[in-house]
MDAnalysis code that builds the backbone (N, CA, C; Angstrom):
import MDAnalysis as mda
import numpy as np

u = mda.Universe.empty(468, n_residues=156, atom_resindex=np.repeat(np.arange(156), 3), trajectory=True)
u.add_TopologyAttr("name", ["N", "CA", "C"] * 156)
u.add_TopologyAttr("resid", np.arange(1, 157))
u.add_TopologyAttr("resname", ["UNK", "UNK", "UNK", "UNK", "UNK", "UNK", "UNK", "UNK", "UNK", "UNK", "UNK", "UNK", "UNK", "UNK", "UNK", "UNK", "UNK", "UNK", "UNK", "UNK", "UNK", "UNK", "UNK", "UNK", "UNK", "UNK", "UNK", "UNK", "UNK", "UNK", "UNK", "UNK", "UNK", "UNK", "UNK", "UNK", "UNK", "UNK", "UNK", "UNK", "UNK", "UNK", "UNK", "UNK", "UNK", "UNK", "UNK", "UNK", "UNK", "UNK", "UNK", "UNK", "UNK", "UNK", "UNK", "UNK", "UNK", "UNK", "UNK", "UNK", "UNK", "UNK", "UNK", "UNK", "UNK", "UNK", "UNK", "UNK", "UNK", "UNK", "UNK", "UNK", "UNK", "UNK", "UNK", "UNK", "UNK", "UNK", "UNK", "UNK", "UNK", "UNK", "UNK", "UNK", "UNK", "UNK", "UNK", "UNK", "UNK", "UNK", "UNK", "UNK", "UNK", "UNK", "UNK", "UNK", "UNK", "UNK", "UNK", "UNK", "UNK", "UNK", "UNK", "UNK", "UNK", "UNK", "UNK", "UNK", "UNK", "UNK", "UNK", "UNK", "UNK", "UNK", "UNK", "UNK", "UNK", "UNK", "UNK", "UNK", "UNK", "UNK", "UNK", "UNK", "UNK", "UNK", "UNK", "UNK", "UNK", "UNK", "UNK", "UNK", "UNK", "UNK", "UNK", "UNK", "UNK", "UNK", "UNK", "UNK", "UNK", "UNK", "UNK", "UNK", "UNK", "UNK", "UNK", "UNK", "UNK", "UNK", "UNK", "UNK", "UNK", "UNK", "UNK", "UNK"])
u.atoms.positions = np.array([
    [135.714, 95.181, 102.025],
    [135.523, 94.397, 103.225],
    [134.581, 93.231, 102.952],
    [134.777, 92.466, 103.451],
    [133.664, 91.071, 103.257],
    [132.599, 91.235, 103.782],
    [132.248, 90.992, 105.108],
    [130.351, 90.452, 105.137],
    [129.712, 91.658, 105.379],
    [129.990, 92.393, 104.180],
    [129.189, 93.804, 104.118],
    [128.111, 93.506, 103.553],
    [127.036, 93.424, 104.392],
    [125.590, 93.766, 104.213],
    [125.045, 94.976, 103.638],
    [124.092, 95.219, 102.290],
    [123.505, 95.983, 101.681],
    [122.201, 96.421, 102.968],
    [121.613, 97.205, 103.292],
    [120.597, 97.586, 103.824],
    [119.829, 98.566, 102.754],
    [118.727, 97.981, 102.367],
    [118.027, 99.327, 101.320],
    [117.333, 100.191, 102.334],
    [117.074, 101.496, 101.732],
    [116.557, 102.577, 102.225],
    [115.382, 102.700, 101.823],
    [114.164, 103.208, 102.332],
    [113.014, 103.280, 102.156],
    [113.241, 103.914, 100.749],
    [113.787, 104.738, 100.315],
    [113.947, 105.817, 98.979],
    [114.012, 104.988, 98.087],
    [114.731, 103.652, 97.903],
    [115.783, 102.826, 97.435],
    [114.909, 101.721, 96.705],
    [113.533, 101.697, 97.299],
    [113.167, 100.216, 97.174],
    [112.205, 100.583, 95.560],
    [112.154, 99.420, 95.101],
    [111.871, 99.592, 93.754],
    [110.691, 98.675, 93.749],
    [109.415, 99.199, 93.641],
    [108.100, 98.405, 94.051],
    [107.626, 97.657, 92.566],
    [107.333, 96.377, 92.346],
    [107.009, 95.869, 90.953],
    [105.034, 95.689, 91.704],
    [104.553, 95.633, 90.073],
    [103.063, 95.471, 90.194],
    [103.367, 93.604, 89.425],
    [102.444, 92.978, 90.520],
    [101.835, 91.685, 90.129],
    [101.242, 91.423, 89.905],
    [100.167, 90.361, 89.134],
    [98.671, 90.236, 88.945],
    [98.628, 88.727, 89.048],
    [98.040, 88.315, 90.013],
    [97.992, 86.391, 89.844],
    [96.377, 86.310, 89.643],
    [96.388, 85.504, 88.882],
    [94.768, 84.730, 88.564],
    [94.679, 83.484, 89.653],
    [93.818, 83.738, 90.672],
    [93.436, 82.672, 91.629],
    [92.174, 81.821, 91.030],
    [92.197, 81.451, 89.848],
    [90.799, 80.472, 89.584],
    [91.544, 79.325, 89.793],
    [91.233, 78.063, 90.564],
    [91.339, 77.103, 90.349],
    [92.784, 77.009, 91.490],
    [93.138, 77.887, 92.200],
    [94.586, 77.800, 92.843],
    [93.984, 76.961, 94.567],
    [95.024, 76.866, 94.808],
    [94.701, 76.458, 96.239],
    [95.120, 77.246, 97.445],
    [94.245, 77.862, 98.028],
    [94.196, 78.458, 98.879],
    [95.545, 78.960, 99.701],
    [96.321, 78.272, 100.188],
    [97.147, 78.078, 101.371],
    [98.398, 78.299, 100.453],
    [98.715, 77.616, 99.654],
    [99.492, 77.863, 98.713],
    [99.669, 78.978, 98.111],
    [98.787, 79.296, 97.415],
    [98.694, 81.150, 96.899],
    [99.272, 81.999, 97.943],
    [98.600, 81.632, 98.677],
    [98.520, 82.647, 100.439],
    [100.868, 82.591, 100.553],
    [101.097, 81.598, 100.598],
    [102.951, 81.418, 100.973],
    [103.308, 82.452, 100.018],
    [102.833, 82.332, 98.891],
    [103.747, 82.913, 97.740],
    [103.092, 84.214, 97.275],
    [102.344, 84.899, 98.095],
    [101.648, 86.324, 98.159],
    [102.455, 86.801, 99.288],
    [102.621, 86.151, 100.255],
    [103.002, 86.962, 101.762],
    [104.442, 86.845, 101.384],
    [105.100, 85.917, 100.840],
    [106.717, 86.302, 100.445],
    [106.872, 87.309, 99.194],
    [106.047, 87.469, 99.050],
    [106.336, 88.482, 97.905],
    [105.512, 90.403, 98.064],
    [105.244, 90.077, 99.183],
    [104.605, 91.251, 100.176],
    [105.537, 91.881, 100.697],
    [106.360, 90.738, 101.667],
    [107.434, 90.879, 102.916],
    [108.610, 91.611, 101.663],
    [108.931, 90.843, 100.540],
    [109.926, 91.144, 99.334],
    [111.128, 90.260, 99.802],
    [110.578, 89.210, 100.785],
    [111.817, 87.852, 100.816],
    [111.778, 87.096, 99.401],
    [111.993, 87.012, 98.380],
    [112.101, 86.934, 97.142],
    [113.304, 87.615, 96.674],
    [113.625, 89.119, 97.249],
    [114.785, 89.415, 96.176],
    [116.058, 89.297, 97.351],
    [116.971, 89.999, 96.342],
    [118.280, 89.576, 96.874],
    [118.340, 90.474, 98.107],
    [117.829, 91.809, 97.847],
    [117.896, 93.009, 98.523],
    [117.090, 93.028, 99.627],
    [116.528, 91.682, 100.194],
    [115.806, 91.931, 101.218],
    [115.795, 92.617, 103.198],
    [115.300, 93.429, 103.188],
    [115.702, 94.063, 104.141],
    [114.787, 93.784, 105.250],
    [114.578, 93.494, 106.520],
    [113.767, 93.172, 107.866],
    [112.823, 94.299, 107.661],
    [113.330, 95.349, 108.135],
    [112.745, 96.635, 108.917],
    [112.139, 97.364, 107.715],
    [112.348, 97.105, 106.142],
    [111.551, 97.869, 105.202],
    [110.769, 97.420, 104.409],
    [109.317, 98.059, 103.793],
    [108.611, 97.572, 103.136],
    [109.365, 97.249, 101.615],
    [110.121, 96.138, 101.765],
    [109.934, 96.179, 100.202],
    [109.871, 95.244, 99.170],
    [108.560, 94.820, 99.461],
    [107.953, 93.925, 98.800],
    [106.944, 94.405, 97.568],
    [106.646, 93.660, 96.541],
    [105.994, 94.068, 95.375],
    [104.194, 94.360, 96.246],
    [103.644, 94.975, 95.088],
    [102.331, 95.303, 95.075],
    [101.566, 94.415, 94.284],
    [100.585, 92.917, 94.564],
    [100.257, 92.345, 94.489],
    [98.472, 92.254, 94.148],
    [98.402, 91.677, 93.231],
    [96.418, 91.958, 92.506],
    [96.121, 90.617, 92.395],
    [95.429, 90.145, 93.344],
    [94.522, 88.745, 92.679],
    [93.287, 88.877, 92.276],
    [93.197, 88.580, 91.252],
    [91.914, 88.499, 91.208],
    [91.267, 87.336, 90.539],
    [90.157, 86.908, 90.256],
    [88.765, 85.537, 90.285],
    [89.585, 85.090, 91.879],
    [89.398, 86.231, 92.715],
    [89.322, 85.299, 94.124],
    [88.145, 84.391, 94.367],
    [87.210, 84.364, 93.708],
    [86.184, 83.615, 94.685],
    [86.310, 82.253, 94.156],
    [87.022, 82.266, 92.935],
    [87.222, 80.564, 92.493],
    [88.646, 79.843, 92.979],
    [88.944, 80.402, 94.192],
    [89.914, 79.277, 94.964],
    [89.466, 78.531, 94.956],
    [90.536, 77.199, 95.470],
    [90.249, 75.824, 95.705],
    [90.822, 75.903, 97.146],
    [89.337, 75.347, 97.927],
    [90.549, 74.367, 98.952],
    [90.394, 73.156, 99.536],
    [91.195, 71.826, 99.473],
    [91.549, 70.993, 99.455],
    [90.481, 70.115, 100.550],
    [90.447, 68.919, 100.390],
    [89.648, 67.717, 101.252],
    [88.326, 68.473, 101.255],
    [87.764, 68.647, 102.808],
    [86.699, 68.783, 103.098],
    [86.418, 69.918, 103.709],
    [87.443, 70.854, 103.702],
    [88.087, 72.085, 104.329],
    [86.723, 72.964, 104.118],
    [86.020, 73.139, 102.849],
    [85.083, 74.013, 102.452],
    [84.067, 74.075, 103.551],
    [83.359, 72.575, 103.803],
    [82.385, 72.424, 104.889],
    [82.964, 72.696, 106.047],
    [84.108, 71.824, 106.601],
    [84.105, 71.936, 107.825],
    [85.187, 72.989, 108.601],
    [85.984, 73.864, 107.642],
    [86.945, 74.843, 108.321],
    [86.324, 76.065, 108.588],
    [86.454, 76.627, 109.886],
    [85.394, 77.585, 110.544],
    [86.285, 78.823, 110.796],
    [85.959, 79.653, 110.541],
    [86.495, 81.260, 110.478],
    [85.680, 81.601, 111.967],
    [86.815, 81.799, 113.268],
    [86.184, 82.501, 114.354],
    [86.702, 84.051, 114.623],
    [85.618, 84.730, 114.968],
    [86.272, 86.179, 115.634],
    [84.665, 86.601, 116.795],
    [86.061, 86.962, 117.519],
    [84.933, 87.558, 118.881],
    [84.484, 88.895, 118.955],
    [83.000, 88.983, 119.432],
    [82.481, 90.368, 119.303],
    [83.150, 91.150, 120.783],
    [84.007, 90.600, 121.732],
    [84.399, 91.647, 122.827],
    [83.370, 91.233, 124.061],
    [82.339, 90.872, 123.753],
    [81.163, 90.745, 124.914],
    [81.825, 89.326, 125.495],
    [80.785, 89.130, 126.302],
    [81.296, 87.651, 127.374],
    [80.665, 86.643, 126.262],
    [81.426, 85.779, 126.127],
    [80.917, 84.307, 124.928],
    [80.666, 85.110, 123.812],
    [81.261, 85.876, 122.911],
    [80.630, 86.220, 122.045],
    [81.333, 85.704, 120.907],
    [82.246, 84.790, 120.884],
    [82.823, 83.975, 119.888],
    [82.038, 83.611, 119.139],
    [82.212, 83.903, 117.678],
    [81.577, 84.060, 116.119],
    [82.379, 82.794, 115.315],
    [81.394, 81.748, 114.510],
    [82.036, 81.242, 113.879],
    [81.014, 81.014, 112.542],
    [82.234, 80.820, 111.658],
    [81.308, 81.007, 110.009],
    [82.355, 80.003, 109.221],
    [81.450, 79.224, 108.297],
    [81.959, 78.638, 107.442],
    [83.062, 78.607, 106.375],
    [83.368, 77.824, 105.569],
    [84.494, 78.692, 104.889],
    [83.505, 78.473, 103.782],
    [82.621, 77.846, 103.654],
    [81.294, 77.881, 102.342],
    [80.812, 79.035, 102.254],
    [80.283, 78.878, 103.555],
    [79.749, 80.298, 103.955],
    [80.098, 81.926, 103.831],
    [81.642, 81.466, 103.618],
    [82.425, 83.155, 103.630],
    [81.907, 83.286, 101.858],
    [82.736, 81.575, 101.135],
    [82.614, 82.100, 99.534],
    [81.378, 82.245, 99.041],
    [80.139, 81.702, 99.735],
    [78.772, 82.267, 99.318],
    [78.659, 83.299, 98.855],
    [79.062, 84.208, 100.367],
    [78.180, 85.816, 100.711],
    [78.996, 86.635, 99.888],
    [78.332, 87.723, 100.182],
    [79.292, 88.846, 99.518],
    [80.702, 89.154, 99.308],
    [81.392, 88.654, 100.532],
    [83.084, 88.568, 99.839],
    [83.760, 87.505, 99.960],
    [83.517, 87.165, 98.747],
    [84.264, 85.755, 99.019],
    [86.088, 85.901, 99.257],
    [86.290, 87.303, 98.564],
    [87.799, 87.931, 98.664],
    [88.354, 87.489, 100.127],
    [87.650, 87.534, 100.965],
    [88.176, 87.697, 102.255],
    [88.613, 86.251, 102.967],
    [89.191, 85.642, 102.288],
    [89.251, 84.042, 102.348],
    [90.652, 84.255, 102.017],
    [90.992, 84.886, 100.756],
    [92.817, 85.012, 100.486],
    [93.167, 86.276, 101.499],
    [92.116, 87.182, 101.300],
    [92.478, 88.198, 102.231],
    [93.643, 87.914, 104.030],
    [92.091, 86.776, 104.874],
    [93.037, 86.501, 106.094],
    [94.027, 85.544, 105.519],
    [94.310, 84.668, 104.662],
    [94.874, 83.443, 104.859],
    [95.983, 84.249, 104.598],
    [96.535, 85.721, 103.563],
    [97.916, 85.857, 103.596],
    [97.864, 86.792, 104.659],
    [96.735, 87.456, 105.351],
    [96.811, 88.721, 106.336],
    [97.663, 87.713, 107.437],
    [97.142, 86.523, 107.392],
    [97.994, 85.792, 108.800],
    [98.878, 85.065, 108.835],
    [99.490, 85.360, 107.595],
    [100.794, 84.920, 107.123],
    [102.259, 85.653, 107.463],
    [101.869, 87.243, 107.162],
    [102.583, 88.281, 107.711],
    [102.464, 88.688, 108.815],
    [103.475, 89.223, 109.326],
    [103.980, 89.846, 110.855],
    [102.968, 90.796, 111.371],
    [102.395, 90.309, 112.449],
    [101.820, 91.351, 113.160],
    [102.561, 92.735, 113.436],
    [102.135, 94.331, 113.462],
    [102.956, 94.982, 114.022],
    [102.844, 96.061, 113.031],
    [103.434, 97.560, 112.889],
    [103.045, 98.452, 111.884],
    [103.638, 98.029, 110.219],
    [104.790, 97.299, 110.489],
    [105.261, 96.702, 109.116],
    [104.495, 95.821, 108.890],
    [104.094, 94.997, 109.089],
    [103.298, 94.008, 108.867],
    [101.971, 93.956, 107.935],
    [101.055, 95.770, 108.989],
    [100.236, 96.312, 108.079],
    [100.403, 96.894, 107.009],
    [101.586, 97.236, 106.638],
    [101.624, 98.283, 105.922],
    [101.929, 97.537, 104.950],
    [103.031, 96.040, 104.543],
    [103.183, 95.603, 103.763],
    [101.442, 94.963, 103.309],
    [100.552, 94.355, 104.239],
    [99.228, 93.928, 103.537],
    [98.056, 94.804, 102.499],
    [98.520, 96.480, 103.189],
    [98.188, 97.131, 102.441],
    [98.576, 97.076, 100.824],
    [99.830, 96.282, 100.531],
    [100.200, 96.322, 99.330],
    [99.471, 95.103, 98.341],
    [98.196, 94.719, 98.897],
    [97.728, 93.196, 98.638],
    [96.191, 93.646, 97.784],
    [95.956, 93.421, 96.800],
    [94.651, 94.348, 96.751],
    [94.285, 92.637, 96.007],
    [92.617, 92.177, 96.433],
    [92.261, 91.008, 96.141],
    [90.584, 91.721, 95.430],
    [90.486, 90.899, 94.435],
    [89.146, 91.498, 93.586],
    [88.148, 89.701, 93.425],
    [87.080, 90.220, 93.610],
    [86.267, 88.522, 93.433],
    [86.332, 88.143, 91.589],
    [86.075, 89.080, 91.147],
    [85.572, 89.103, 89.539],
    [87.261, 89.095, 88.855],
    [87.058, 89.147, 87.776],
    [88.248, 89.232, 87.011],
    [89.126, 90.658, 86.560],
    [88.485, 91.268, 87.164],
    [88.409, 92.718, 86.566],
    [89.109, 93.616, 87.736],
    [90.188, 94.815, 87.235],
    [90.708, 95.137, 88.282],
    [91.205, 96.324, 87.714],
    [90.939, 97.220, 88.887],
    [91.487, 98.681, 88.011],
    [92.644, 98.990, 87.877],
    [93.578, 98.157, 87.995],
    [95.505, 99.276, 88.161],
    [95.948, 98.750, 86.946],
    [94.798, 99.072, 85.765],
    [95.800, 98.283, 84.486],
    [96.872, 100.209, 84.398],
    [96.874, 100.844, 84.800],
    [97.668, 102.116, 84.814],
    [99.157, 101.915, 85.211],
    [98.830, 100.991, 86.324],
    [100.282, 100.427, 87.034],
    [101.337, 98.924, 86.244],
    [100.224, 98.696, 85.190],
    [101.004, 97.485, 83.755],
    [101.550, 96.484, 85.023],
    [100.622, 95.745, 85.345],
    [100.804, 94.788, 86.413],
    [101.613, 94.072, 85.297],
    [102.703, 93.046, 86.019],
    [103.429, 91.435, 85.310],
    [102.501, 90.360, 85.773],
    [102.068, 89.694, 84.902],
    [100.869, 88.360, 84.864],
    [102.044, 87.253, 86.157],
    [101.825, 87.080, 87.114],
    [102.372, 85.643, 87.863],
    [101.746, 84.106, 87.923],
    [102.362, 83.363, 86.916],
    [101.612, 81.861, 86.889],
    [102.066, 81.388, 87.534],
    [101.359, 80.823, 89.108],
    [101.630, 80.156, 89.989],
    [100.930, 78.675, 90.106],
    [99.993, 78.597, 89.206],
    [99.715, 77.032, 88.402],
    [100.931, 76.344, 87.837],
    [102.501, 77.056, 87.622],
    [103.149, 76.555, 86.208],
    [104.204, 76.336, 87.683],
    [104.482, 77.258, 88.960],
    [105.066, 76.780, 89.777],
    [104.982, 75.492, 90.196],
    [104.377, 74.812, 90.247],
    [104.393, 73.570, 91.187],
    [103.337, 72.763, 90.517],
    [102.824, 71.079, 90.523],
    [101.609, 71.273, 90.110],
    [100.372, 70.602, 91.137],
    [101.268, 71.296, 91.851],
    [100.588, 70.732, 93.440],
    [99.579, 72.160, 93.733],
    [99.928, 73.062, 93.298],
    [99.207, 74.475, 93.351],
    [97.775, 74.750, 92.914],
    [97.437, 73.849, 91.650],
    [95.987, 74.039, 91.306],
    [95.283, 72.926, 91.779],
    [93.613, 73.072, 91.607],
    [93.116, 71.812, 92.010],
    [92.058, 72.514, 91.599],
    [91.334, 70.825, 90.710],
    [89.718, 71.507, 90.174],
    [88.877, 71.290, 91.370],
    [87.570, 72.381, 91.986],
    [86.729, 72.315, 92.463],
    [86.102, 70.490, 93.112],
])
């Protein structure tokens, strides 16, 4: 029959380990090509309703790049629940402190679908500041996303 659609089965899906080096990448960019490869819109077999997207490792997160003047003046808000309690923090400020991870963290967390799939594929996202990362067990594949485009890197 013709427009027979494949649907994979949760059993079915065949999870690959990634490892991208974010030194020198640009932010927003990394972030497209992490969350499509989360979701697993990349392969042929892509299915809506199932996780099956690869398992993804960045790590030297804290040496992103991001572009113009974005560092100083782009502001990370979240509210504490109280009346006015809207929180805002730098994006200097995030890569200062202690995690600077959390900069690729939201930019692909808010890339993907709100909703239980949504979480469950971000769970597959593990971001490290340093270079160093424990799933050498899982023989991650190296992804050069500098060699994609060369709009992707940018020195500091």
């Amino acid at each position: 029959m013709f427009g027979h659609t494949t649907q994979t089965k949760t059993a079915e899906v065949e999870k690959k380990w990634v490892v991208i080096d974010a030194a020198g990448l640009v932010v927003g960019r990394l972030a497209t090509i992490v969350a499509m490869r989360l979701r697993g819109k990349h392969k042929a077999s892509f299915t809506p309703h199932v996780d099956d997207g690869d398992n993804v490792i960045i790590v030297n997160a804290e040496k992103v790049v991001l572009t113009g003047r974005k560092v100083e003046q782009k502001m990370y808000y979240h509210h504490t629940g109280f009346v006015g309690g809207i929180k805002e923090r730098s994006a200097k400020f995030i890569l200062e402190g202690r995690f600077p991870e959390r900069i690729v963290e939201k930019a692909v967390q808010r890339m993907l679908p709100r909703g239980p799939l949504g979480r469950q594929q971000f769970g597959n996202l593990r971001v490290y500041k340093g270079a160093e990362h424990p799933h050498a067990a899982q023989s991650p594949v190296s992804l050069d996303i500098a060699a994609l485009n060369s709009k992707n890197t940018r020195s500091a």
